[in-house]
GUMAR-730031 format. One record per residue: residue number from 1; residue in three letters; x, z, y of N, C-alpha, C in turn. Coordinates in steps of 0.001 Angstrom, whole numbers. Each point is the difference from the previous one (the first is absolute). Example, Ala and Ser with C-alpha at 12.3 -4.5 7.8 and 13.67 -1.06 7.14 Angstrom:
<sites>
  guro  torgu      n.x      n.z      n.y     ca.x     ca.z     ca.y      c.x      c.z      c.y
     1    ALA    13190     7800    -5690     -890        0     1190      900        0     1200
     2    SER     -350     -720     1050      820       60     1190     -770      730     1090
</sites>
This chain:
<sites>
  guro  torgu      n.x      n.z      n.y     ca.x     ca.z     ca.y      c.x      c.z      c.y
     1    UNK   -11152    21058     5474      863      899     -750     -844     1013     -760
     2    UNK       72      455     -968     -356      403    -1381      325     1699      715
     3    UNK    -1613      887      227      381     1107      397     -388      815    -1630
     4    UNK      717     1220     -128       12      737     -953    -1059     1678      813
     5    UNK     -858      252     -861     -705     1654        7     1440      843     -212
     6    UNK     -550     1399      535     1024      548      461     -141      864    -1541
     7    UNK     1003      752     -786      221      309     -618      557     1450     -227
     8    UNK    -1087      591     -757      388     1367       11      784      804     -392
     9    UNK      663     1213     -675      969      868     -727    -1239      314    -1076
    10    UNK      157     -168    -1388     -671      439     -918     -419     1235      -39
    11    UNK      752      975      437      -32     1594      775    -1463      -76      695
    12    UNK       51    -1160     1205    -1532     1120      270    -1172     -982     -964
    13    UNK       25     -745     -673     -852      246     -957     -631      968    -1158
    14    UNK     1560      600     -134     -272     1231    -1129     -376      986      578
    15    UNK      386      634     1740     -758      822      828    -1194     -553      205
    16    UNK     -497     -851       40    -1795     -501     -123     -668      558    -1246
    17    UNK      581     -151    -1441     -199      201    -1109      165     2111     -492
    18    UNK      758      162      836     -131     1370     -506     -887     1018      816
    19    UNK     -444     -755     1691     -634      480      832    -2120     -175     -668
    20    UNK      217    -1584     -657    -1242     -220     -636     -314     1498     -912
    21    UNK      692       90     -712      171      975    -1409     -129     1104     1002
    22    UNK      526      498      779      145     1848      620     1117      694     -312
    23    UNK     1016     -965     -519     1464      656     -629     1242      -94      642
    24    UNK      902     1023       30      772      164      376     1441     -857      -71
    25    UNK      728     -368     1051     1312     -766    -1366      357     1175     -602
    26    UNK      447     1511      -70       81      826     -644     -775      -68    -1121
    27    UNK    -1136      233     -265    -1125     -621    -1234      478    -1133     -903
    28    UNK      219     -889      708      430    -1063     -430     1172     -368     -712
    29    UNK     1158      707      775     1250      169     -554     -396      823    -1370
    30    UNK     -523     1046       73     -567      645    -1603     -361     -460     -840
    31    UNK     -893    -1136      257     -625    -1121     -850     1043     -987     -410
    32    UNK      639     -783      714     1026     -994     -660     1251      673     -571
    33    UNK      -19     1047      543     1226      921     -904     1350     -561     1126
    34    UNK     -199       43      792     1444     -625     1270       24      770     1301
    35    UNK     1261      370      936      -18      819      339     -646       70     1148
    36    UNK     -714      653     1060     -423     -160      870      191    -1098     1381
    37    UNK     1466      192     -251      707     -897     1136     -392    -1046      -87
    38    UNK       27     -911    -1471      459     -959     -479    -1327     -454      692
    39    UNK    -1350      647     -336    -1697     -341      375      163     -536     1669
    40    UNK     1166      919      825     -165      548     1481      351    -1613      365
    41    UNK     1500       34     -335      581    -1234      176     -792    -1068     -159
    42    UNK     -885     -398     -864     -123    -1336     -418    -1581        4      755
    43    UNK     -520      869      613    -1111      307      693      543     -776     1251
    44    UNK      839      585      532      705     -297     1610      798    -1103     -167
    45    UNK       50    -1240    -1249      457    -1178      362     1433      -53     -514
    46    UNK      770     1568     -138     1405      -66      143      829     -460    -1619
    47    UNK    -1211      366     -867      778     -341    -1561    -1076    -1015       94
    48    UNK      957    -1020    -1150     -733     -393     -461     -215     -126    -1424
    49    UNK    -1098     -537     -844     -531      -69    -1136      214     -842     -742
    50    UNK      494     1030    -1137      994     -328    -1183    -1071     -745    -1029
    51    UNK       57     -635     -919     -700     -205    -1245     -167     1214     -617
    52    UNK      430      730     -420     -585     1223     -757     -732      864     1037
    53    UNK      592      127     1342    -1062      459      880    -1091       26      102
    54    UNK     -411    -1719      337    -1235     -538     -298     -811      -91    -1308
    55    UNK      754      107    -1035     -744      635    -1111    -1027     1656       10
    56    UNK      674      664      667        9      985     -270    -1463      180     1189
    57    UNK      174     -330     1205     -934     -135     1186     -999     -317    -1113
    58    UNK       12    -1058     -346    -1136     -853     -392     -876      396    -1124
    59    UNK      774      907     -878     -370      971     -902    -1146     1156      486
    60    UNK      687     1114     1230     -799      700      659    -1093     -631      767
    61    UNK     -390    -1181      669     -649     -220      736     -964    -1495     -611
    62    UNK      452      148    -1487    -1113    -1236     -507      567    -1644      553
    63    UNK      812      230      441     -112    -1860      190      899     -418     -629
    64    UNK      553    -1170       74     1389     -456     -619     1096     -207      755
    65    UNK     1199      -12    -1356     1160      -41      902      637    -1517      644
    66    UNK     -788     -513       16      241    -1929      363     -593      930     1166
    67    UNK     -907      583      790     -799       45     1487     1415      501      312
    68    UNK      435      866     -474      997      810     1340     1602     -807     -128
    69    UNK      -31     -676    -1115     1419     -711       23      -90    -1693      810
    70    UNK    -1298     -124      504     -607     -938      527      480      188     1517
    71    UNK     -924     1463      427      180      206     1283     1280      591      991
    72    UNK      956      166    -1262     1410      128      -26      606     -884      362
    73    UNK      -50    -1441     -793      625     -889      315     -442    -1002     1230
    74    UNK    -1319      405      176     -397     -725     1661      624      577      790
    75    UNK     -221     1647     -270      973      633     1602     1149     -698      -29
    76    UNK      592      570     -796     1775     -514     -139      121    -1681      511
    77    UNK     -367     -593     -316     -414    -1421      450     -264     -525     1324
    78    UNK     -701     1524      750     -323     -559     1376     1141      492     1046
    79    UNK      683     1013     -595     1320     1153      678     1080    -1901      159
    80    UNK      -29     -738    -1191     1129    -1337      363     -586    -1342      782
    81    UNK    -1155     -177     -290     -715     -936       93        8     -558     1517
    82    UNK      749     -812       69     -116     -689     1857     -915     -258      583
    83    UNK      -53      703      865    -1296       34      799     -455    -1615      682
    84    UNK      838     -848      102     -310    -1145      183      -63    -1045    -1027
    85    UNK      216       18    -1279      237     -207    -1483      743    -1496       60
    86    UNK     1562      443      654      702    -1056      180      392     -517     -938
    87    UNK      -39      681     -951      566     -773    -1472    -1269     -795     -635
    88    UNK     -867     -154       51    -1384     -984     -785      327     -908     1118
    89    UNK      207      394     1771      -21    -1177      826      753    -1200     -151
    90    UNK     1369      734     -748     1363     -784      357     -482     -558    -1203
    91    UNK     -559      349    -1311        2     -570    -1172    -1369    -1471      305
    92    UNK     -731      457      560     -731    -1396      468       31     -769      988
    93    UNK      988      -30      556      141     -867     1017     1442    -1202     -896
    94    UNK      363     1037     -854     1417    -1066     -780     -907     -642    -1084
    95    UNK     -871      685     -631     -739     -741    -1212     -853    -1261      530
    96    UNK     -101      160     1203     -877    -1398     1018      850    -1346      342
    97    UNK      815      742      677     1277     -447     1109     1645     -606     -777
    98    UNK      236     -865      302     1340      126     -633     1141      886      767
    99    UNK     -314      845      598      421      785     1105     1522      231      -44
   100    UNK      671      -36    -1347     1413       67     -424      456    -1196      509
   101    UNK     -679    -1161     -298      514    -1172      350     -625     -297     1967
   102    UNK     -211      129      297     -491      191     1290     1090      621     1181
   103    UNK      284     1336    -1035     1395      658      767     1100     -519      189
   104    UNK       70     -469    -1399     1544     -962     -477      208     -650     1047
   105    UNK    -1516    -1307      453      346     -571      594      137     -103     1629
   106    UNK     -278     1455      -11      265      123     1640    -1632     -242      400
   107    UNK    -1192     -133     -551    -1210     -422       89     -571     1559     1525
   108    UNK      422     1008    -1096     -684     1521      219     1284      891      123
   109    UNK      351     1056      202      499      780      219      224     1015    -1048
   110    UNK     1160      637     -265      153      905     -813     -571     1020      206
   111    UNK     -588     1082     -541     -381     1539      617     -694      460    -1754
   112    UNK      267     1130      502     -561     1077     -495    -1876      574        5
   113    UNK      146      -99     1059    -1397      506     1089     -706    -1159     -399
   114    UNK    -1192      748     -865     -584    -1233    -1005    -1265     -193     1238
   115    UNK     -448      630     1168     -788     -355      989      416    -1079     1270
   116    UNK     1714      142     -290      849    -1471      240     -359     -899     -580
   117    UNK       96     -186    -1201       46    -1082    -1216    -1447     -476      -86
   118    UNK    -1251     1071       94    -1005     -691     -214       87     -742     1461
   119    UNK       78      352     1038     -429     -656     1366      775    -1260      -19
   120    UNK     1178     -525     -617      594    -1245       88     -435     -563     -780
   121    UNK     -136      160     -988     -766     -649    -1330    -1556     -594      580
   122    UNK     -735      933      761    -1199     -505      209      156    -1206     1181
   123    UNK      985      527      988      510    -1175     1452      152     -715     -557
   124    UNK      807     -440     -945      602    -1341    -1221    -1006     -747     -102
   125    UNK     -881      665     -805    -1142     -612     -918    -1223      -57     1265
   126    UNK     -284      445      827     -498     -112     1332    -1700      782     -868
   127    UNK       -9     1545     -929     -960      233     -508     -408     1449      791
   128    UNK     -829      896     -618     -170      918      175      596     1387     -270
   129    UNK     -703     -291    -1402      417      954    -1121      137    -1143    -1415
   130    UNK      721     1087    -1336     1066     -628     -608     -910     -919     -823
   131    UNK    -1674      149      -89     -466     -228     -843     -961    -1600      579
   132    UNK      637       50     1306     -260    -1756      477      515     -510     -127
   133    UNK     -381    -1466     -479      509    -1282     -734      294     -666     1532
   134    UNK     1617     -390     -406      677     -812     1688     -934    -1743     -344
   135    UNK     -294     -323     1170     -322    -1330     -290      870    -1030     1097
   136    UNK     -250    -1263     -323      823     -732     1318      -22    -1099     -942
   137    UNK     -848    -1414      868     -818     -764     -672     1334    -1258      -30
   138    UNK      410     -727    -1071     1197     -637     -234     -661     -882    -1091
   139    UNK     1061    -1021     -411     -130    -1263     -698     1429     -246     -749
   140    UNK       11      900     -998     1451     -277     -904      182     -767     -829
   141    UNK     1358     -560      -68       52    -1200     -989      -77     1310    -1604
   142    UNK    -1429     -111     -626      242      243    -1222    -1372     -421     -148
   143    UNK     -751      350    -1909     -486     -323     -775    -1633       63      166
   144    UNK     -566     1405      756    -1054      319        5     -420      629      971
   145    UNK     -705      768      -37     -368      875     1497     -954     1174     -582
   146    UNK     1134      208    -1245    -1086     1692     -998      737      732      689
   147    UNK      948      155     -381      852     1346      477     1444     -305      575
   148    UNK      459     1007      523     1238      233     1325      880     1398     -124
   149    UNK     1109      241     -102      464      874     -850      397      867     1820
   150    UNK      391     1168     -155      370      651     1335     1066     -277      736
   151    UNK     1052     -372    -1149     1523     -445      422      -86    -1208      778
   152    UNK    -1437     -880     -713     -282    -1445     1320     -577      590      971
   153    UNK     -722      404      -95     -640      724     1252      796      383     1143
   154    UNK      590     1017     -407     1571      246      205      298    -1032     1282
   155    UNK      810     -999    -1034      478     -911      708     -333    -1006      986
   156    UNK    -1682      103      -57     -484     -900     1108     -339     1057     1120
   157    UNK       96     1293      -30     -292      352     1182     1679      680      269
   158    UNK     1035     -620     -683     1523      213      876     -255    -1184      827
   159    UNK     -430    -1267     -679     -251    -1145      913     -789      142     1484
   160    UNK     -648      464      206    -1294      105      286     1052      387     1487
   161    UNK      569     1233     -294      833     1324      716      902     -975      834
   162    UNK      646    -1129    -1156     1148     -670      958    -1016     -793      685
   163    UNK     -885    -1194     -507     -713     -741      972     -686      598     1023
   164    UNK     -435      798      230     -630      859     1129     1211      159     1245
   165    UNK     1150      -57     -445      966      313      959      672    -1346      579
   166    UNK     -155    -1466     -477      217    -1369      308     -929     -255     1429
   167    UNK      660     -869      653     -829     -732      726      134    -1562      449
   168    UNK    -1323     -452     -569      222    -1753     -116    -1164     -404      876
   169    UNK       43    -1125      269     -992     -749      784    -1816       95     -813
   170    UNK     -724     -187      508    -1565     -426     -846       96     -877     -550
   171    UNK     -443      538    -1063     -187    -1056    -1671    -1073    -1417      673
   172    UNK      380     -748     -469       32    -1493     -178     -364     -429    -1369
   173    UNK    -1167     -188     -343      247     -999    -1315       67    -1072       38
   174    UNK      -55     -631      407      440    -1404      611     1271     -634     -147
   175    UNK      975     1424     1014     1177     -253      466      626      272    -1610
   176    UNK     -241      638    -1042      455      581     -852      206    -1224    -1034
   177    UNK    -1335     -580     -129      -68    -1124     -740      973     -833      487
   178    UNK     -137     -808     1352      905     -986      238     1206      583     -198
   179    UNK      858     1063     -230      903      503     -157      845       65    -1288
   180    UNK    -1042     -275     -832       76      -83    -1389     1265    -1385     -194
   181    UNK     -265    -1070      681     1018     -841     -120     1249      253      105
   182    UNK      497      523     1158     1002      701      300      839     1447     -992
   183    UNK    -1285      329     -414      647      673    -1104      436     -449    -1261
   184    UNK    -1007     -893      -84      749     -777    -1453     1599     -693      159
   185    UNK     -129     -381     1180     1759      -97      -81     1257      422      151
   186    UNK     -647     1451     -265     1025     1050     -413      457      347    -1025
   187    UNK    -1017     -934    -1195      527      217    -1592     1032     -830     -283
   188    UNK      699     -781      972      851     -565     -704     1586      660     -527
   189    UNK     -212     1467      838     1752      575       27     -257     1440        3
   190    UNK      -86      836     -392     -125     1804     -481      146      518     1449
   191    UNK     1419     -413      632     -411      597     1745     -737     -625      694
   192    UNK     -887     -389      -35    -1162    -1014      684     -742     1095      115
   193    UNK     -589     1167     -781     -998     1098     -274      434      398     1203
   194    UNK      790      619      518      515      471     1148     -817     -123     1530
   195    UNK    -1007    -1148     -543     -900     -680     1718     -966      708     -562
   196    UNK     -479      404     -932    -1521      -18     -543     -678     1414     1011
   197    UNK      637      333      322     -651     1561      558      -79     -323     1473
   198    UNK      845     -888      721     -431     -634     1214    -1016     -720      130
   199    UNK      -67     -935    -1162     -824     -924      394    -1646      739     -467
   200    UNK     -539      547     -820     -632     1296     -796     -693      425     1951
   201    UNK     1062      606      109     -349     1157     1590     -352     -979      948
   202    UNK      382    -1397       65     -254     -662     1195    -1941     -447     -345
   203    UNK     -422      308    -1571    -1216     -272      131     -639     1338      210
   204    UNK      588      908      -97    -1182     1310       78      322     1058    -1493
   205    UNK      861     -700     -887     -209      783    -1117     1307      415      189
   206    UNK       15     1674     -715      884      667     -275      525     -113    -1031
   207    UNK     1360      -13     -366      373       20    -1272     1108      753      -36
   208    UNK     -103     1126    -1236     1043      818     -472      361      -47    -1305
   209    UNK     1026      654     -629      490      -24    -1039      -83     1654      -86
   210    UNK     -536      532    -1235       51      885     -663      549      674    -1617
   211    UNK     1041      787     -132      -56     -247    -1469     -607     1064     -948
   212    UNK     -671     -727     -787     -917      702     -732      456      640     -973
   213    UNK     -982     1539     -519      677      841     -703      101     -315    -1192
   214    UNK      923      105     -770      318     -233    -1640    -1534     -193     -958
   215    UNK      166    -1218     -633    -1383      200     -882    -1151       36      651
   216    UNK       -6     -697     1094    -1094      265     1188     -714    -1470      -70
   217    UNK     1006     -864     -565     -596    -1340       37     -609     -630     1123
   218    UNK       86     -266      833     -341     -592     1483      834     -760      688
   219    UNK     -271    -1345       19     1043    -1249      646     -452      -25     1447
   220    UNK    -1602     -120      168      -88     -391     1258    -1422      793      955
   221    UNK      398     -361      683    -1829      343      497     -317     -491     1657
   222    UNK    -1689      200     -107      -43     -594     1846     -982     1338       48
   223    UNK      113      545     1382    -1459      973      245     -195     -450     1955
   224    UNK     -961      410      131       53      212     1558     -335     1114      563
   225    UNK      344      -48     1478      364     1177      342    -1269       20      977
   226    UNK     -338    -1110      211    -1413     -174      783     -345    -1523     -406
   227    UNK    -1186       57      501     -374    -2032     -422      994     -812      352
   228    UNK      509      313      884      764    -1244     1118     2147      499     -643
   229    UNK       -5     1117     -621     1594      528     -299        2        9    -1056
   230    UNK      168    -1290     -982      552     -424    -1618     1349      847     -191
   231    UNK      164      110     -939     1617      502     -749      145     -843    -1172
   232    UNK     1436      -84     -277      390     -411    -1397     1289     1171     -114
   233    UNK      186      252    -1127      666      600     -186      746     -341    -1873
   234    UNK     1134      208     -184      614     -338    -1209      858     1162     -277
   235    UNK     -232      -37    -1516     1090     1150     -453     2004    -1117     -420
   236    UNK     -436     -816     -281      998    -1007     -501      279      800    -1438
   237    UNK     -838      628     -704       51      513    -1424     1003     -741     -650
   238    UNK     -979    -1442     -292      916     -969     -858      828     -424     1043
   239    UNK     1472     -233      344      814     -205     1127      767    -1318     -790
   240    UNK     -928    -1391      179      320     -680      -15     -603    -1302     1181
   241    UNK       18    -1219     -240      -76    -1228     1673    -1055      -50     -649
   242    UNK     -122     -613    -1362    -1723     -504     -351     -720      909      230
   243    UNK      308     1635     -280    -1669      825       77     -159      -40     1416
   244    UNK     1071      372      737      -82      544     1176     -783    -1660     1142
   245    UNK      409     -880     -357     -800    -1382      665    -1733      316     -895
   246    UNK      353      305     -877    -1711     -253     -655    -1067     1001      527
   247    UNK      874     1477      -81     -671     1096      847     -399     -442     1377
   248    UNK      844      259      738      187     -436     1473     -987    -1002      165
   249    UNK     -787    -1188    -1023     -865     -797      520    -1212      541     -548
   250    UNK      221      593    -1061    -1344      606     -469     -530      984      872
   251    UNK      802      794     1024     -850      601      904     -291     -427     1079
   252    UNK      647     -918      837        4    -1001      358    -1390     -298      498
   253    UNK     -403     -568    -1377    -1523     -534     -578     -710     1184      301
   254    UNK       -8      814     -497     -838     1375      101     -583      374     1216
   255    UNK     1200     -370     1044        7      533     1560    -1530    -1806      583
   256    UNK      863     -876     -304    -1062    -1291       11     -807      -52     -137
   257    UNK     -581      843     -782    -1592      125     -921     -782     1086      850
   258    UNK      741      825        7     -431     1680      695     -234      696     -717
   259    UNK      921      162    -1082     -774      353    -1435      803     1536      642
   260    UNK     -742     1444     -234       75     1083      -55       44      424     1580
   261    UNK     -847     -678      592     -136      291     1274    -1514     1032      449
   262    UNK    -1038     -261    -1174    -1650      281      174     -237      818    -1514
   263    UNK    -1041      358       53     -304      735     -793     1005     1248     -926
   264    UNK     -145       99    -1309      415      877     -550     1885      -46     -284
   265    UNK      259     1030      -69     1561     -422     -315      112    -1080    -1476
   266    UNK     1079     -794     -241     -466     -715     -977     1275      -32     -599
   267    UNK      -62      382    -1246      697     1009     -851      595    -1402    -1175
   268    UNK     1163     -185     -249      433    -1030    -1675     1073      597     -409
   269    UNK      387     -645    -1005     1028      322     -814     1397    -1056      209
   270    UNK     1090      862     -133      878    -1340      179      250     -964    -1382
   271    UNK      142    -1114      548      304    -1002    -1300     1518     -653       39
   272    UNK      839      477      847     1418     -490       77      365    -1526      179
   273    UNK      451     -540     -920       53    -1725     -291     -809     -280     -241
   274    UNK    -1269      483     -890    -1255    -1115     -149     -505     -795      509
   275    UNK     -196    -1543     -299    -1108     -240     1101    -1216     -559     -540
   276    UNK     -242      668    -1372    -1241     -484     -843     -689     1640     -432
   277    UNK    -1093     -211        4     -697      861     -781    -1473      152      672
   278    UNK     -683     1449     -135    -1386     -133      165      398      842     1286
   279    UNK     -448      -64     1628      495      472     1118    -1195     -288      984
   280    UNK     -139      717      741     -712      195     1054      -81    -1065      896
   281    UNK     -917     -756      357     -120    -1528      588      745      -15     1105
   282    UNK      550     1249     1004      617     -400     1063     1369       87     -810
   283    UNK      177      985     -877     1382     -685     -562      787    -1064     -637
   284    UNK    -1333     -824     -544      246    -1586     -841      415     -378     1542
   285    UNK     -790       90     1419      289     -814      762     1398      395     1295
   286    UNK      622      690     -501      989      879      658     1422     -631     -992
   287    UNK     -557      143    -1411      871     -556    -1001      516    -1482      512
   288    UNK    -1593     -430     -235      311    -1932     -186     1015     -550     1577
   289    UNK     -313      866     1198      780     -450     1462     1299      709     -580
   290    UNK      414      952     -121     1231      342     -623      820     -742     -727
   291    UNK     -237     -953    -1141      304     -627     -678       96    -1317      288
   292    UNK     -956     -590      952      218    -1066      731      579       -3     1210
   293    UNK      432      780      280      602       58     1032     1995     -259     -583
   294    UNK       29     1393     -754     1577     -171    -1071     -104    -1658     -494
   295    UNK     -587     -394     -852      166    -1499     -375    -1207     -463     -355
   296    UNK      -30    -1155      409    -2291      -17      309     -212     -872    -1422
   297    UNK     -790      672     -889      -52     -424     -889      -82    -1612     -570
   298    UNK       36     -934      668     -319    -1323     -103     1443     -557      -23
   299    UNK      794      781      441     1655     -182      670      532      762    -1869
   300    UNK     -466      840     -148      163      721    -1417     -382     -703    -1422
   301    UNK    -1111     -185      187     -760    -1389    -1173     1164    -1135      211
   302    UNK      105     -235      860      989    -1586       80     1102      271     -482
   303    UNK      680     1158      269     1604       55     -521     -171      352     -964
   304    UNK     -801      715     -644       -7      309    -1465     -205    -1088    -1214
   305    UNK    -1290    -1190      469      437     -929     -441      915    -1092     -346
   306    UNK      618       -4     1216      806     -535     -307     1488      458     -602
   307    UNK        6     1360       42     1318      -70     -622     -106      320     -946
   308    UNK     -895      781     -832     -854      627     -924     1262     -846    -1658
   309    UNK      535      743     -384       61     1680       41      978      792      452
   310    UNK      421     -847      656     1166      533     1092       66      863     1061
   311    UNK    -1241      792      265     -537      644     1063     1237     1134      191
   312    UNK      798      640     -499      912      520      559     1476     -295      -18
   313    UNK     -235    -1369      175     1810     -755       74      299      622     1344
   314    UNK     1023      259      305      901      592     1343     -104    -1146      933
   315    UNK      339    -1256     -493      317     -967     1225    -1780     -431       70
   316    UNK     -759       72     -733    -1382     -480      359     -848     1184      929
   317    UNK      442     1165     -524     -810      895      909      922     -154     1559
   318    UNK     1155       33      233      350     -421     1369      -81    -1127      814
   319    UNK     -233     -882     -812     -745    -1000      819    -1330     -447      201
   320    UNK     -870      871     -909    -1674      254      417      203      691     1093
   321    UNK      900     1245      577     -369     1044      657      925     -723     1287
   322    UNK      431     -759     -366      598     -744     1162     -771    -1065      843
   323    UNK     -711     -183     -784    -1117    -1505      546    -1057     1247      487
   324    UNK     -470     1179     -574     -955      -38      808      410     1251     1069
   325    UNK     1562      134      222       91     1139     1086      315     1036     -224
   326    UNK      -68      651    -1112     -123     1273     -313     1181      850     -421
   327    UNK      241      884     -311     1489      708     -958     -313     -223    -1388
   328    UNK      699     -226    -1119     -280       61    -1512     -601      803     -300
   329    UNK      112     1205      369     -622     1227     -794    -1512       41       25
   330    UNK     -415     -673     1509    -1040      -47     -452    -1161     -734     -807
   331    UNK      643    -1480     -133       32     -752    -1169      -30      735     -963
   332    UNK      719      693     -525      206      721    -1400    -1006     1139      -96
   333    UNK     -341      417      896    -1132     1135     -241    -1170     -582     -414
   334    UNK     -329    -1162      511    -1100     -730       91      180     -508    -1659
   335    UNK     1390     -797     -288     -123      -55    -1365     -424     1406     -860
   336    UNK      558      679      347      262     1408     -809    -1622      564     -370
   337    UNK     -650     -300      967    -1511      496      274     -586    -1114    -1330
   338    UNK        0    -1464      199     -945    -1229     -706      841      359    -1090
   339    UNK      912      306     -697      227       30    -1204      355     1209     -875
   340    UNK     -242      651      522      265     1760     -142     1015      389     -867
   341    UNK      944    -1161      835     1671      486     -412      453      343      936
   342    UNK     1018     1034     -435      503      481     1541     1693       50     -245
   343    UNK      567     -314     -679     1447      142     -377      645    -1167      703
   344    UNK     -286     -876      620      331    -1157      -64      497     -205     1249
   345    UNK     1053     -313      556      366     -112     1651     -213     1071      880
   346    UNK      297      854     -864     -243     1552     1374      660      281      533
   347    UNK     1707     -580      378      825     -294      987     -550     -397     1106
   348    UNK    -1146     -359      226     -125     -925     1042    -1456     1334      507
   349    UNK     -357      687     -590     -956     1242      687      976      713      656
   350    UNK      593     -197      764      564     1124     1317     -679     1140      156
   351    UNK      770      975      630     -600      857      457     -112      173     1580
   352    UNK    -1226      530      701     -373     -218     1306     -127     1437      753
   353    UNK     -138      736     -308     -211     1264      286      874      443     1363
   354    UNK     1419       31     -277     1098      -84      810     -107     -709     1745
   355    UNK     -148    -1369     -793     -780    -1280     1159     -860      704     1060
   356    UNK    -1464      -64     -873    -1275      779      323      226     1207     1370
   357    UNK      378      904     -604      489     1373        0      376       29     1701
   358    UNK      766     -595      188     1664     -666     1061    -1183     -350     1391
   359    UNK    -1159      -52     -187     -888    -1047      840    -1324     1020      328
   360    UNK     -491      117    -1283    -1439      898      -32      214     1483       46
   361    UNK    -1181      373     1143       69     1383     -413     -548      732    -1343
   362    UNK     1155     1110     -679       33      -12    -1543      -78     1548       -3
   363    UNK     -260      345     -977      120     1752     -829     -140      357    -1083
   364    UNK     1250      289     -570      547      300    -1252     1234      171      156
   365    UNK      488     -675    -1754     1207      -32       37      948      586      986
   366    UNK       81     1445     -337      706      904     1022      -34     -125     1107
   367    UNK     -769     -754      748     -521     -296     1467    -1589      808      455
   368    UNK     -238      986      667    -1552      728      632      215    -1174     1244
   369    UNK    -1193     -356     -107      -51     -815     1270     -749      775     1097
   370    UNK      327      307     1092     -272      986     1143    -1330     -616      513
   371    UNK     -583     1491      251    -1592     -618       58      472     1099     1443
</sites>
């Protein structure tokens, strides 16, 4: 905390200044042409100094009138000035913090008592002081690993808060993988999602649902909580069956790999639907199981040929998604992705959130989940 020098009454400076000289405030008052009192007063702190005042001082005693309209406005300054300077505190802890949105969500606590506000803010972010960077080493479905905005930040350590409070058996990668089968045959029907958080916990991994703050851009993410305690966690941003199957395997993968388990936190950008561009090698390979997993590309090449250019007839996409198991929608995402049309059969993108929600432990959408 930012201590301030103690601050004087301009008064006994000018008693320094007339004691230098050998003069009287009587003397003095003679000299500026003002009445004695006026000298007495502003000696002892009790007036204070006017602009023409300080002209006039500054006249008799050689200096200028910027020194005494200077040391005027420091006193006066220190008579309001909070001794704990709660107002710069409160102003940097919100310019850091999304702290408005934090409250909203039941994250932190309302108050006043900005020595409240900093102490939750720092418990949150698990820091010191305001000017430490929160870290907490994760693997998000996005673009790069330059930069990470606070509102994500944010949100992986609400995650963090709920997973810390779960308790599942020891992680298994093994058990996780062979498990993978079993999960795939849950894409065939929107309440099928409904097992995913059982079967998730029966390997060791936690999984929550979080919803992320406006413009925050963040579908998914994995972090751990130790080597051996993976997380996944989803915002269901886009709240449809295809993202939410594509997410859900893309971290999946993440947790498989051990990707954000060692070294530095590892920081990307989100890319939403993409599944092309220039991306971070564990994300081409987080992508490509994601995508083969929704409809394995060889299963995708084939139907496209052959129906080509029919790829979004109604009765052809339900009976691709019928032969290989799945719900339409996610057929159609998969189209939606290879041809970067997206208008086309979006009846059949459900929404899952609801589903999800009903099963996993969640926080948002007017729900604080009790820590």
């Amino acid at each position: 905390m930012k201590k301030y020098a103690e601050v004087f009454p301009p008064g006994e400076f000018l008693s320094d200044e007339l004691s230098a000289r050998n003069w009287t405030q009587t003397e003095f008052a003679e000299i500026i042409g003002r009445p004695v009192r006026l000298v007495n007063e502003i000696a002892l702190g009790k007036k204070a100094i006017t602009p023409e005042t300080a002209i006039q001082i500054a006249e008799g005693l050689g200096t200028s009138p910027e020194l005494w309209m200077n040391l005027e406005s420091q006193f006066q300054l220190s008579k309001v000035r909070p001794t704990n300077n709660a107002i710069k505190r409160k102003a940097e802890l919100r310019s850091k913090f999304p702290v408005r949105d934090m409250i909203k969500r039941g994250w932190i606590g309302k108050t006043d008592n900005v020595d409240v506000l900093e102490k939750q803010c720092f418990d949150f972010f698990d820091i010191t002081e305001v000017n430490s960077q929160p870290e907490l080493l994760h693997a998000a479905k996005k673009s790069s690993y330059s930069d990470i905005s606070m509102m994500q930040l944010a949100w992986l350590f609400r995650a963090k808060q709920i997973a810390c409070a779960q308790v599942v058996p020891k992680f298994s990668k093994k058990d996780l993988v062979a498990k993978l089968v079993e999960i795939k045959k849950l894409l065939s029907a929107p309440e099928e999602a409904r097992h995913v958080v059982k079967i998730l916990n029966s390997c060791g991994v936690r999984f929550i649902v979080v919803e992320a703050f406006p413009g925050s851009k963040i579908d998914g993410a994995c972090f751990w909580l130790s080597a051996t305690k993976p997380v996944i966690v989803m915002s269901l941003r886009l709240d449809r069956i295809d993202n939410y199957w594509f997410v859900l395997r893309h971290e999946i993968e993440h947790v498989i790999q051990g990707d954000g388990k060692d070294g530095q936190p590892i920081i990307d950008e989100d890319i939403g639907d993409k599944l092309a561009g220039s991306f971070p090698k564990i994300e081409v390979v987080a992508n490509e199981a994601a995508s083969e997993f929704c409809v394995s590309r060889l299963d995708l090449d084939n139907y496209i040929s052959r129906v080509n250019p029919y790829y979004f007839s109604n009765k052809r996409v339900i009976g691709f998604a019928a032969r290989l198991m799945v719900h339409p929608g996610i057929v159609v995402g998969q189209l939606h992705n290879r041809f970067n049309e997206y208008k086309y059969l979006r009846k059949y993108l459900v929404k899952m959130r609801q589903i999800v929600t009903e099963a996993t432990p969640y926080d948002g959408w007017g729900n604080t989940y009790p820590i």
